[in-house]
C-alpha positions in Angstrom: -73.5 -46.9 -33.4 -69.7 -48.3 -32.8 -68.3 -46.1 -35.3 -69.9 -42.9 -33.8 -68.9 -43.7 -30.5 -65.3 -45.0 -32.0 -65.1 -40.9 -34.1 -66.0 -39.7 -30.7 -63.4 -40.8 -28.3 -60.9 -40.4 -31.0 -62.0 -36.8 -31.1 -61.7 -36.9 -27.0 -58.4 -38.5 -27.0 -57.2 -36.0 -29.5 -58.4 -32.9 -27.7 -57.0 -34.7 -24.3 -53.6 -34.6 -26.2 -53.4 -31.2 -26.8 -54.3 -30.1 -23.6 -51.9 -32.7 -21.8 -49.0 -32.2 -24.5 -47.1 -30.1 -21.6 -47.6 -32.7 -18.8 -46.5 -36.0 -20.6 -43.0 -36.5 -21.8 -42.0 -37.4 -25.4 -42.7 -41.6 -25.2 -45.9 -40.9 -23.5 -47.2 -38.8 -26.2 -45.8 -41.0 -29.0 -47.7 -43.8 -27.4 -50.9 -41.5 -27.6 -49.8 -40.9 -31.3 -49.9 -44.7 -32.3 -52.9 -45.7 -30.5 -55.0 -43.0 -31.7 -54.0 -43.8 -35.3 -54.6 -47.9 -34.3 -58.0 -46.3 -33.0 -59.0 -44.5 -36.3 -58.4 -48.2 -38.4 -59.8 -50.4 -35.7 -61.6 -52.9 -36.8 -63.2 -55.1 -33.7 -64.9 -53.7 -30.7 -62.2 -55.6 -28.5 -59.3 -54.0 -30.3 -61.4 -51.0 -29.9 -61.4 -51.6 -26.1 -57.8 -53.0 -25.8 -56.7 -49.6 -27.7 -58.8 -47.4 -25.3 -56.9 -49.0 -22.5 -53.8 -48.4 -23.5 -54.8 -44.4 -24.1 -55.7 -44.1 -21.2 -52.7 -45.8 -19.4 -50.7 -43.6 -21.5 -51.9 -40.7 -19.6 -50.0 -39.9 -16.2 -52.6 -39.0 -13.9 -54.9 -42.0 -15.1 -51.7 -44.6 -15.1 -51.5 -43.9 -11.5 -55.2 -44.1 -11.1 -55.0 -47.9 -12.7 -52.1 -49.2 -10.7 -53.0 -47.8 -7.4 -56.6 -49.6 -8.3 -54.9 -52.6 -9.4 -53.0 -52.8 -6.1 -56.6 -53.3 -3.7 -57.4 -56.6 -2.4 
């Protein structure tokens, strides 16, 4: 069940690239990169989750959906 769920946001993550590839700049895609190849050899469900994060904090529009969250009382 993990490991469908894991081949699924992988494939999400992946398609989310391509269609973002012209709003992020190079480091942000890089990032992307490396965590979605950490993703596809991920072992634990917490690495899973700690990788997820950090794909999803890679992405612009999300990044400042996090820190303006993170900012509330």
């Amino acid at each position: 069940m993990i490991k469908k769920s894991l081949e699924e946001s992988v494939l999400l993550l992946k398609q989310l690239r391509t269609e973002m590839h012209d709003k992020m700049d190079n480091s942000q895609l890089e990032n992307l990169d490396s965590v979605i190849r950490q993703l596809e050899v991920a072992q634990s469900q917490s690495q899973i989750l700690e990788l997820l994060g950090k794909a999803l904090s890679s992405i612009p529009w999300i990044y400042k959906i996090i820190e303006h969250l993170s900012l509330l009382p």
